[in-house]
C-alpha positions as CSV (number, residue, x, y, z in Angstrom):
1,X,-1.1,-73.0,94.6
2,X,0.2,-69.7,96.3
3,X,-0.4,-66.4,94.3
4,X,3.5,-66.3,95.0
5,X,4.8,-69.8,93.8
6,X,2.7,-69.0,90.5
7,X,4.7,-66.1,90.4
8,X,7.6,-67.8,91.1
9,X,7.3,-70.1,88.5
10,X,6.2,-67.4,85.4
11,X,8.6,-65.5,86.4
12,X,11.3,-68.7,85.8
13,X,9.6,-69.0,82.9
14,X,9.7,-65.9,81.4
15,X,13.5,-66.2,82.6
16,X,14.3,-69.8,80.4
17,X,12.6,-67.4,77.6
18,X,14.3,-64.7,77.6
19,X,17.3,-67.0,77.7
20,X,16.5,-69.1,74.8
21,X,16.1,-65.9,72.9
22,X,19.7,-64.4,73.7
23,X,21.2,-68.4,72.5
24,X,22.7,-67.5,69.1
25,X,20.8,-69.1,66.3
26,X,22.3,-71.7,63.8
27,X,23.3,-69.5,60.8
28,X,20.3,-70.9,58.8
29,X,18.0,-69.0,60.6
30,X,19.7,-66.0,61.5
31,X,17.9,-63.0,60.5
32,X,20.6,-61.9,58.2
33,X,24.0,-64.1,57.0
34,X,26.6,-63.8,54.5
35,X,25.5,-64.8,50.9
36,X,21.9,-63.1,51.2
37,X,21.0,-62.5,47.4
38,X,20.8,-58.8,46.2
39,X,20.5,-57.3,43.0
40,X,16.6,-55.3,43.3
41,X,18.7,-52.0,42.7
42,X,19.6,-51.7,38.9
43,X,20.7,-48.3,38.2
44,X,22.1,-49.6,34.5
45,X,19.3,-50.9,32.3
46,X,19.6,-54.3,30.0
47,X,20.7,-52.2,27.0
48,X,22.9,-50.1,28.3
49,X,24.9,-52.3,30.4
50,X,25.2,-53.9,26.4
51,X,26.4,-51.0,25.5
52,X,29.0,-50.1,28.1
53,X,30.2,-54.2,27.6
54,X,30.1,-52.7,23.9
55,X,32.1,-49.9,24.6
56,X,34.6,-51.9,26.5
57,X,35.0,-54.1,23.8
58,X,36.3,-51.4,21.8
59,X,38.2,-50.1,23.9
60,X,40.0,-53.2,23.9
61,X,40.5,-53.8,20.1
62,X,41.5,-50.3,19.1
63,X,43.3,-48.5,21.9
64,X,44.6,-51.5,24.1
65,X,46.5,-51.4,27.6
66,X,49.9,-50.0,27.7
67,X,53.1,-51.5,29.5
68,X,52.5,-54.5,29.2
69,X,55.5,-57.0,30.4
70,X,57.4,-59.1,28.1
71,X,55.5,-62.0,29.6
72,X,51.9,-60.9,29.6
73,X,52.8,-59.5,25.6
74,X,53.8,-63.8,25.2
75,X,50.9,-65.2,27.0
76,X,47.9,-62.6,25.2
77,X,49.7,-62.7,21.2
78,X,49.6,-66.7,21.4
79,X,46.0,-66.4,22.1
80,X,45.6,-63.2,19.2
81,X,46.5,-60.3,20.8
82,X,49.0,-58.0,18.6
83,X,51.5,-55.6,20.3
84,X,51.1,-52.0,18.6
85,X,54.2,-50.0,17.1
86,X,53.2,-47.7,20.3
87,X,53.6,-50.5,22.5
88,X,49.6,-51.4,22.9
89,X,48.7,-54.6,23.3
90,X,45.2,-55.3,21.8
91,X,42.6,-57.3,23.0
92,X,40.5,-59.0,19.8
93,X,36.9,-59.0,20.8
94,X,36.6,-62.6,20.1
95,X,39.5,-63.5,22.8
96,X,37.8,-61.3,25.4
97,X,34.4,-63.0,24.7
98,X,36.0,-66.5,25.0
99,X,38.0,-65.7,28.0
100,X,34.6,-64.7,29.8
101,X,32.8,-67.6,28.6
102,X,35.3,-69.8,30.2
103,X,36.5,-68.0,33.4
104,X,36.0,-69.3,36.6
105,X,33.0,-68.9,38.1
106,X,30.2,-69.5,41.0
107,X,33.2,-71.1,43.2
108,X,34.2,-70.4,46.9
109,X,36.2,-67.6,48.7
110,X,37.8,-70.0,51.2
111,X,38.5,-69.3,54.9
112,X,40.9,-71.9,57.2
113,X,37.5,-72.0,59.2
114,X,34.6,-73.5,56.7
115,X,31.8,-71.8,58.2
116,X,33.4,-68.9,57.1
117,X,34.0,-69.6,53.5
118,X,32.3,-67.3,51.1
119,X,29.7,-68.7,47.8
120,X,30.8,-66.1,45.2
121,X,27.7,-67.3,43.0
122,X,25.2,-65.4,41.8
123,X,24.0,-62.3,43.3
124,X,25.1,-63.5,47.3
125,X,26.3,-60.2,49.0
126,X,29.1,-60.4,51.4
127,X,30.7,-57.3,53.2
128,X,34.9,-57.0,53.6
129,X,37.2,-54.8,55.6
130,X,39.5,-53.7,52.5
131,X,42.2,-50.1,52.4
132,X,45.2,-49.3,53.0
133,X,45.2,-46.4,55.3
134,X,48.3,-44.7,56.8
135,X,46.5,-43.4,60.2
136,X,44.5,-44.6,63.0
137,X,41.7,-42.5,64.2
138,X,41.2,-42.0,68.0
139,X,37.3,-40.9,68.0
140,X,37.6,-39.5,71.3
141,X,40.5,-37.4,70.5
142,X,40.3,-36.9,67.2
143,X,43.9,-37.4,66.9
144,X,45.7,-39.2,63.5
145,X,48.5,-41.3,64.2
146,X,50.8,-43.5,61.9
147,X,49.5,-47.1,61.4
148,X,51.8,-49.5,63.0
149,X,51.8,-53.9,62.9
150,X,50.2,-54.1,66.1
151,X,47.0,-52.0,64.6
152,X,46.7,-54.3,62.1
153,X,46.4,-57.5,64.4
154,X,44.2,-55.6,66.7
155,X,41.7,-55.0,63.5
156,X,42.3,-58.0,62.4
157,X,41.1,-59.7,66.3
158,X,38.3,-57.1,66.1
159,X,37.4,-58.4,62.6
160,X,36.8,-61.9,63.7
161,X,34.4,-61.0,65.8
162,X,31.9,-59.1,64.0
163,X,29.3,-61.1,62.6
164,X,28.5,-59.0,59.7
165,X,31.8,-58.4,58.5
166,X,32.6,-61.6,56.8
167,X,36.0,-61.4,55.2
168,X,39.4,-59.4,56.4
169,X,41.3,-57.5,53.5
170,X,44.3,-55.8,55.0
171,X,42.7,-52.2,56.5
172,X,46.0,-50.3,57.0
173,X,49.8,-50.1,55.9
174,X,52.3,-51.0,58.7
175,X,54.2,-47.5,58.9
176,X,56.7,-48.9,61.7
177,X,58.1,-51.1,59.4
178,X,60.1,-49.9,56.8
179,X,61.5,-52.8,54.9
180,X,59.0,-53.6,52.2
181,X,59.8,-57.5,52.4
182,X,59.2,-57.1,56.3
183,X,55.9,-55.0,55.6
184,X,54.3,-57.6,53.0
185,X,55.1,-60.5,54.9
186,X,54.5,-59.5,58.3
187,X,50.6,-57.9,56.9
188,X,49.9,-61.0,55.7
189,X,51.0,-63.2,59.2
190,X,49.3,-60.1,61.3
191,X,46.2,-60.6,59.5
192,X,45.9,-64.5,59.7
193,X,47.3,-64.8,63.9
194,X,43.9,-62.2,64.2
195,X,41.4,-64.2,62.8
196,X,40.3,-67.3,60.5
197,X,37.4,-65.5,58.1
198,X,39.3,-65.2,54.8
199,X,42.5,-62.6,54.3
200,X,43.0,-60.4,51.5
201,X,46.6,-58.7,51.0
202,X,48.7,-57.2,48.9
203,X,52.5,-57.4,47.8
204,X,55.2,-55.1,46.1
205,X,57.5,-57.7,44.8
206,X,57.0,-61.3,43.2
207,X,59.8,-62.2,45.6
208,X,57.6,-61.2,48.6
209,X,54.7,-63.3,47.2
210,X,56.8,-66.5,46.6
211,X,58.0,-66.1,50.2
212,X,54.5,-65.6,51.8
213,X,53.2,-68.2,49.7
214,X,55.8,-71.0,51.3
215,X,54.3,-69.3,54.5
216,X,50.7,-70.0,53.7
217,X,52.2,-73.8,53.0
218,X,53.5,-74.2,55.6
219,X,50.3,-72.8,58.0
220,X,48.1,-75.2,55.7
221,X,50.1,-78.3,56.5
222,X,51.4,-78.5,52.9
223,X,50.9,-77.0,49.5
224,X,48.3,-79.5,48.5
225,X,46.1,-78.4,51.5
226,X,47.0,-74.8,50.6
227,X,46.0,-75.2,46.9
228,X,42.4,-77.3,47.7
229,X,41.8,-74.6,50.3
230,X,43.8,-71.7,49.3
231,X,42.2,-69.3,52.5
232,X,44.2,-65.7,51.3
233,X,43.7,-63.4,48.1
234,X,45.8,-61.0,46.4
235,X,44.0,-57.4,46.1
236,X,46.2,-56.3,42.4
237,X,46.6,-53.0,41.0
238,X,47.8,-54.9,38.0
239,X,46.9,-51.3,36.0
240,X,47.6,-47.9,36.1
241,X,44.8,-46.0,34.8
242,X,43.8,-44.7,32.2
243,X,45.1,-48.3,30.2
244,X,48.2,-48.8,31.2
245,X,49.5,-51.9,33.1
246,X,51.3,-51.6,35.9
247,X,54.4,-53.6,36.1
248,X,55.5,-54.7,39.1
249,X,52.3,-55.5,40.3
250,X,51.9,-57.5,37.0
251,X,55.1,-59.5,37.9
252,X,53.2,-60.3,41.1
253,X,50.0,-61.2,39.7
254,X,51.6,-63.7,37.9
255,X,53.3,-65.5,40.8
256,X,50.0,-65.7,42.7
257,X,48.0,-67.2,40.0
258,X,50.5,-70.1,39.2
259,X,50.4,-70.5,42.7
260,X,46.8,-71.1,43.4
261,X,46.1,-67.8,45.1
262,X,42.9,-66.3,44.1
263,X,43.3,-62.4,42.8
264,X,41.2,-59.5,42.9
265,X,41.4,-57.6,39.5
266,X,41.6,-54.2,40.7
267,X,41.2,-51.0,38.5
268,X,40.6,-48.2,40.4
269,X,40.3,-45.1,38.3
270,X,39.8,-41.4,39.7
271,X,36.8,-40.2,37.5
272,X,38.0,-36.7,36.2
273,X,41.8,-37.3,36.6
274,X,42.6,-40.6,35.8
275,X,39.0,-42.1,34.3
276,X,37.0,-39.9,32.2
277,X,34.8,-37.4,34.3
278,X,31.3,-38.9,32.7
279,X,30.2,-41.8,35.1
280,X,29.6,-44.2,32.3
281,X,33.3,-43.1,30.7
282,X,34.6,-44.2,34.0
283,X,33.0,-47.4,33.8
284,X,33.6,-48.4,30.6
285,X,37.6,-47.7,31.2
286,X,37.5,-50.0,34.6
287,X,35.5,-52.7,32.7
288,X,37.8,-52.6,29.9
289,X,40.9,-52.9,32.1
290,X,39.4,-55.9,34.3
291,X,38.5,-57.3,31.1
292,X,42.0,-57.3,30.4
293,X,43.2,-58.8,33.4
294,X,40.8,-61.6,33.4
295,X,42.1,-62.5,29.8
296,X,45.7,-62.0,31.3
297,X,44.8,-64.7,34.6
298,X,43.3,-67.1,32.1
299,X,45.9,-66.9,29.7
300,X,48.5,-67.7,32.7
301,X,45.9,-70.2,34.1
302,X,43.1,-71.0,32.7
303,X,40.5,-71.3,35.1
304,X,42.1,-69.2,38.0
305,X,40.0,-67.5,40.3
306,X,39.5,-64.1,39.8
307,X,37.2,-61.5,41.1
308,X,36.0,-58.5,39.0
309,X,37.3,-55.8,40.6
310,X,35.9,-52.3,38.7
311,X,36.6,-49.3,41.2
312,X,35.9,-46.5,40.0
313,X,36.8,-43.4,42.2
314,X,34.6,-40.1,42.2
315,X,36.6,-36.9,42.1
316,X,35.6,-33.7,43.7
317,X,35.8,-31.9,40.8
318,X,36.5,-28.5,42.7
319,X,39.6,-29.7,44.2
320,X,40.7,-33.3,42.9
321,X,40.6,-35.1,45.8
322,X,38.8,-38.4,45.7
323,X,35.0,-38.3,47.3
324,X,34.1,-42.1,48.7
325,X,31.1,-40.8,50.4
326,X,29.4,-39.5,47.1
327,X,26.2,-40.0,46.0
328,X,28.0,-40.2,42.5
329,X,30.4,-43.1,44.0
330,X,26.8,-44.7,45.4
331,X,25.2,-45.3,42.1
332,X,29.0,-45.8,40.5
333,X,29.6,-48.8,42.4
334,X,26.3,-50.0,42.1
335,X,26.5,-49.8,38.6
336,X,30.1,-52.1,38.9
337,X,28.2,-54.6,40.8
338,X,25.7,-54.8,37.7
339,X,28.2,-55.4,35.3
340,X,30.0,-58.2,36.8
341,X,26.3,-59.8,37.3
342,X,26.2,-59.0,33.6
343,X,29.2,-61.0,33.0
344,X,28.1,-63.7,35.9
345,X,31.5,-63.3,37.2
346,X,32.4,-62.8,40.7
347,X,32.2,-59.0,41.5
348,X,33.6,-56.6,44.3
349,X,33.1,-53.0,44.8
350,X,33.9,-50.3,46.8
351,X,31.6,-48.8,49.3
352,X,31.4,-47.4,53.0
353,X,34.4,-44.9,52.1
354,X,33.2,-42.2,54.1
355,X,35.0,-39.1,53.3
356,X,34.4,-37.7,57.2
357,X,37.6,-37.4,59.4
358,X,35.6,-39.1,62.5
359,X,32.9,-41.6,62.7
360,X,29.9,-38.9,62.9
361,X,26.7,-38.3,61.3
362,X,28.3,-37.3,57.8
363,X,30.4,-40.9,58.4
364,X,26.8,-42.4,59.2
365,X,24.7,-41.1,56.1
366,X,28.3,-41.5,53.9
367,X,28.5,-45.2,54.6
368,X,24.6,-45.9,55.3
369,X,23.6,-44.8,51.0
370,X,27.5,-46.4,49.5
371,X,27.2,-49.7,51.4
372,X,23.2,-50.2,51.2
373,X,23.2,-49.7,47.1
374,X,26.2,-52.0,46.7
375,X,24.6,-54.8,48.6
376,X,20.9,-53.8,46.8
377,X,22.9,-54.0,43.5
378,X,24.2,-57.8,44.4
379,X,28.2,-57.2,44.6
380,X,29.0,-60.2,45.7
381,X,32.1,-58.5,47.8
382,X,31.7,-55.0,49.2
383,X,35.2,-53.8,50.2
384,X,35.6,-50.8,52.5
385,X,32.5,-51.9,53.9
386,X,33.8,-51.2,57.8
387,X,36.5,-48.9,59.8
388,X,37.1,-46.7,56.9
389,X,37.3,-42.8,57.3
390,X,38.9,-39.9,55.1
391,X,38.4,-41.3,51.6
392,X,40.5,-44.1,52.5
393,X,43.5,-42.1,54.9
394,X,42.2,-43.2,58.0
395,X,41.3,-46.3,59.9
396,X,39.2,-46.2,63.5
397,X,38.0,-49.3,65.5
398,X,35.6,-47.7,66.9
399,X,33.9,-47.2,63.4
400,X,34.5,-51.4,63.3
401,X,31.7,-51.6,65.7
402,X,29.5,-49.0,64.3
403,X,30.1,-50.0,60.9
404,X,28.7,-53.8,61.6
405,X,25.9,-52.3,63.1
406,X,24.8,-50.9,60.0
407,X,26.3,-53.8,58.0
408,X,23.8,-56.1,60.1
409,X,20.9,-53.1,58.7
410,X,22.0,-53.3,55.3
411,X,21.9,-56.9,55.2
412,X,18.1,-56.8,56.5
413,X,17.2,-54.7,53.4
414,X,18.9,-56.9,51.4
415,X,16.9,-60.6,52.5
416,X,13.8,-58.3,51.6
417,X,10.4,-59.7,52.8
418,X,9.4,-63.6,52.4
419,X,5.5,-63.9,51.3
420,X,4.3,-67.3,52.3
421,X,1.3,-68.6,53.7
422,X,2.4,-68.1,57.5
423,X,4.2,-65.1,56.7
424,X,1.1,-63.4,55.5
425,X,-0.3,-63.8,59.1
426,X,-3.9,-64.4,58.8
427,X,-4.5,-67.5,61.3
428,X,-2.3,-65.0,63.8
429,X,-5.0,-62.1,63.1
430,X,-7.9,-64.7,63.9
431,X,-6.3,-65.6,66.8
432,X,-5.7,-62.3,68.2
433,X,-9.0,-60.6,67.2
434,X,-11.7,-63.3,68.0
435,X,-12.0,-64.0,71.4
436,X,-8.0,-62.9,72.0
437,X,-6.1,-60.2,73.9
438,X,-6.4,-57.9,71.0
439,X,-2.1,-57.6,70.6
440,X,0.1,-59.5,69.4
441,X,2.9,-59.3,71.6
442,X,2.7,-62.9,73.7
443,X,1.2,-64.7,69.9
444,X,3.5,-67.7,69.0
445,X,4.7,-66.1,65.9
446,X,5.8,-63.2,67.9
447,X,7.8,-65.2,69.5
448,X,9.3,-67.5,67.0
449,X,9.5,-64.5,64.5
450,X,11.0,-62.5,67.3
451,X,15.1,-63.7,66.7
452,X,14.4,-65.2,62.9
453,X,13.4,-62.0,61.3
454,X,14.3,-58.8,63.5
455,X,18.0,-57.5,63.4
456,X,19.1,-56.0,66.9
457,X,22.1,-53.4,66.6
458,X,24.5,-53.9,69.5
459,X,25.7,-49.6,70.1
460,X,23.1,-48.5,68.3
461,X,20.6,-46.7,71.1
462,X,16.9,-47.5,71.0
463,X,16.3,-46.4,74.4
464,X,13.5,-43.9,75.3
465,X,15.0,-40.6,76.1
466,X,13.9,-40.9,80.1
467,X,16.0,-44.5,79.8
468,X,18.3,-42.9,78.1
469,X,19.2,-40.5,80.4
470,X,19.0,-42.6,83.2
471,X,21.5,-44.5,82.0
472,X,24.1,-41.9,81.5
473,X,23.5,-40.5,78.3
474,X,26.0,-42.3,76.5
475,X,26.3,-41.6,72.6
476,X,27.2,-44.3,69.6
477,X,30.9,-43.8,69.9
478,X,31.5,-44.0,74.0
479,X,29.6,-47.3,73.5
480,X,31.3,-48.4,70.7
481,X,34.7,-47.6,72.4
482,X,34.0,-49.4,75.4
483,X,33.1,-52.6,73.0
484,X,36.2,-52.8,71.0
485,X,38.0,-52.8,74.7
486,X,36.1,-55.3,75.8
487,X,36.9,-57.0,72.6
488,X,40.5,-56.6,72.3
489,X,41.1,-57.3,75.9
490,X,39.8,-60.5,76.2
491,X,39.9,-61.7,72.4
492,X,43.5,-63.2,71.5
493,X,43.1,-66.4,69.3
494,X,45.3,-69.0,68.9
495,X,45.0,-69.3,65.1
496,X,48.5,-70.4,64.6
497,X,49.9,-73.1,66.6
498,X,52.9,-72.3,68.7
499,X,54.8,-75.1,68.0
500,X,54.1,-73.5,64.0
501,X,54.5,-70.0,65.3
502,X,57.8,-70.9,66.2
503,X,58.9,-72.2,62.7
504,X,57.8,-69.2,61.6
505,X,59.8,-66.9,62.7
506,X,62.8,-69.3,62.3
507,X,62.1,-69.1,58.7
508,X,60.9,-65.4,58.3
509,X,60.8,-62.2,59.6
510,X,57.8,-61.9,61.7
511,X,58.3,-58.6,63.6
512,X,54.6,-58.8,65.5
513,X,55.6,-59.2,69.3
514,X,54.9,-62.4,70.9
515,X,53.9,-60.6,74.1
516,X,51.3,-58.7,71.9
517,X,49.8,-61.8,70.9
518,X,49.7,-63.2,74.4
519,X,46.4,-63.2,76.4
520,X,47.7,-61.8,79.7
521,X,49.0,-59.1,77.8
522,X,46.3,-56.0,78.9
523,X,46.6,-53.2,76.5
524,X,42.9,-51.7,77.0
């Protein structure tokens, strides 16, 4: 055989290889997934997360939640609970131990595509988009802009196709529409055209959520399919810290539950202004006030799905304004993640809230500590997680891309390192060091090892710097904006059928174009 048909024939080889490596993997043997188990990063210790459940507790009985709706003061005094001459409505220890006893738990965050569904059990991490930010970022300009409709159903198409962001909670506000019937609905519809992973929204008005809910019946085929599969979650301020409920938003929260929706129990306190200023203060005031919601759910439903939804917010205490990249916010959230483990409740947190304007290094190291001690904690939903910039104001795609980068890094921590027999590599070392080449790098278990346990990053450069140069010198965001073009060019789903679309907006106001949704429509 020729010199050159051996060649020939390593060189097709090498080819089918190298081909077989770039196949994607079936999700089983991905180096990371959704639902890798955390929780190796306990900031809180066994008795003092006692003590802060303790503390709660006590909150609870002898201070209570203000505002509480003539409803919600029905549903919590049948079940014990006793409305104080100041209008308190306190929460006997014994109900709030019962209620968590019996809530729902270990059960599924549901997608309209199963492979995306989401096992809330346990300490199984997941990472969201989540916010509600009025501007879009352009990293190359460093301009802010209002957030429009059409943003939101580009995130949401971006979204869908990042494998390490595995839910979509609305990112930004819809500032071109000013009706706030129009704006709830039409979030909700934007979000689900872009992708099938599950949606998380919000609503101002139980009107609004009655309407989107004969929506989501009517995109499931029917409100049986809707309520075995229920595929969109309500994010709920239902209180206004410190301990008071919020009204509207309880009027909400009560239309979603009897209809099958799934809710996040949101309390989101600003340490030093609106939650005391001590870290474990702040804590015990947002586990107090989801305690109270998930007593509030269950008394509507027993049973209803409900995520515990602790946010506290750091403070820069020279100036007020809210820090999300802090390394107080870090160990904060981390902390949240314990507690809801210490309940065995489904738990989300808040983390990747950079507090830079752009996605830079401050953006980088901001999101890289929030989003890395969440997932270590075991939060079984990390909101924020992706696109986020300026505490929460602003919103860039670019940071989409850069963001699930990291996300897939974070994720790597998380699955840890697997000690088994083959693992620990001895029958690779004789291989290689008796009568081998003296390197691993063509060794079987290279190979096999090569997709299963390494996590590539798709902007992130690992070039030398003579390869780097050579091939233009190009930094994290120029690559990153040239992916999300070649994203949101070519990536418009047909997620709701046209025949469907078209009942749709017979029935509501959908105000997102057709002609943005349509592929030959070229934006980029």
């Amino acid at each position: 055989m020729s010199e050159t048909r051996t060649r020939g024939r390593r060189g097709h080889a090498r080819t089918d290889r190298q081909a077989a490596r770039r196949a994607p993997l079936p999700p089983e043997l991905r180096p990371v997934r959704p639902g890798l188990e955390g929780g190796a990063y306990k900031p809180l210790t066994d008795p003092e997360m006692r003590r802060i459940h303790s503390a709660a507790l006590e909150v609870l009985e002898n201070i209570g939640i203000a505002n509480a709706i003539p409803s919600c003061v029905r549903r919590i005094e049948a079940l014990g609970g006793r409305l104080t001459e100041e209008g308190r409505l306190l929460f006997p220890r014994s109900l709030v131990e019962d209620t968590v006893a019996s809530a729902a738990r270990n059960f599924l965050l549901h997608a309209r595509d199963p492979q995306h569904d989401l096992d809330l059990s346990g300490t199984r991490v997941h990472f969201s988009t989540a916010g509600a930010a009025v501007h879009m970022v352009d990293a190359q300009t460093r301009a802010y802009r209002d957030s429009t409709l059409a943003d939101l159903y580009d995130i949401s198409r971006l979204v869908d196709t990042l494998d390490n962001v595995h839910m979509f909670q609305r990112s930004v506000v819809a500032r071109d529409l000013v009706d706030p019937r129009e704006m709830d609905l039409n979030t909700c519809y934007a979000a689900l055209a872009g992708t099938r992973k599950h949606v998380g929204t919000s609503w101002v008005e139980p009107d609004h959520v009655r309407e989107s809910v004969a929506m989501l019946h009517m995109i499931a085929g029917g409100e049986k399919k809707w309520r075995e599969r229920p595929f969109v979650s309500m994010s709920n301020c239902f209180v206004v810290p410190p301990l008071r409920f919020a009204e509207d938003a309880c009027r909400c929260l009560e239309v979603a539950v009897e209809a099958g929706m799934p809710v996040l129990l949101l309390a989101a306190g600003q340490a030093g202004a609106t939650s005391p200023a001590s870290l474990a203060g702040a804590l015990v005031q947002e586990v107090a006030e989801v305690l109270a919601g998930l007593v509030y759910v269950n008394a509507i439903v027993p049973g209803s799905p409900a995520i515990f939804g602790t946010w506290p917010f750091i403070s820069d205490l020279r100036t007020g304004a809210m820090s999300g990249g802090s390394g107080e916010q870090a160990v904060l959230m981390a902390a949240c993640a314990q507690m809801s483990g210490f309940y065995d409740l489904p738990g989300g947190v808040a983390a990747g809230m950079a507090d830079s304007k752009l996605p830079d290094a401050q953006s980088g190291l901001e999101k890289a500590y929030t989003t890395v001690l969440a997932g270590q904690a075991g939060a079984n939903i990390v909101y924020e997680s992706a696109g986020m910039l300026a505490s929460l104001l602003g919103c860039c795609l670019e940071s989409f891309v850069i963001d699930n980068d990291m996300l897939g890094a974070v994720l790597r921590t998380i699955r840890g390192i697997e000690i088994t027999e083959q693992s620990l590599s001895i029958d690779a070392m004789r291989d290689v060091c008796i009568g081998g080449p003296s390197h691993y790098l063509g060794h079987g278990q290279t190979m096999e090892l090569m997709q299963k346990d390494y996590v590539y990053p798709e902007v992130a450069d690992r070039l030398s710097p003579k390869e780097w140069v050579e091939k233009g010198s190009r930094d994290m965001i120029e690559k990153a904006r040239e992916r999300v073009q070649l994203i949101l060019s070519s990536h418009y789903p047909e997620y709701i059928d046209p025949a469907l679309n078209q009942k749709l907006r017979a029935a509501f106001p959908i105000r997102l174009p057709t002609e943005i949704m349509n592929p030959a429509s070229k934006r980029w």
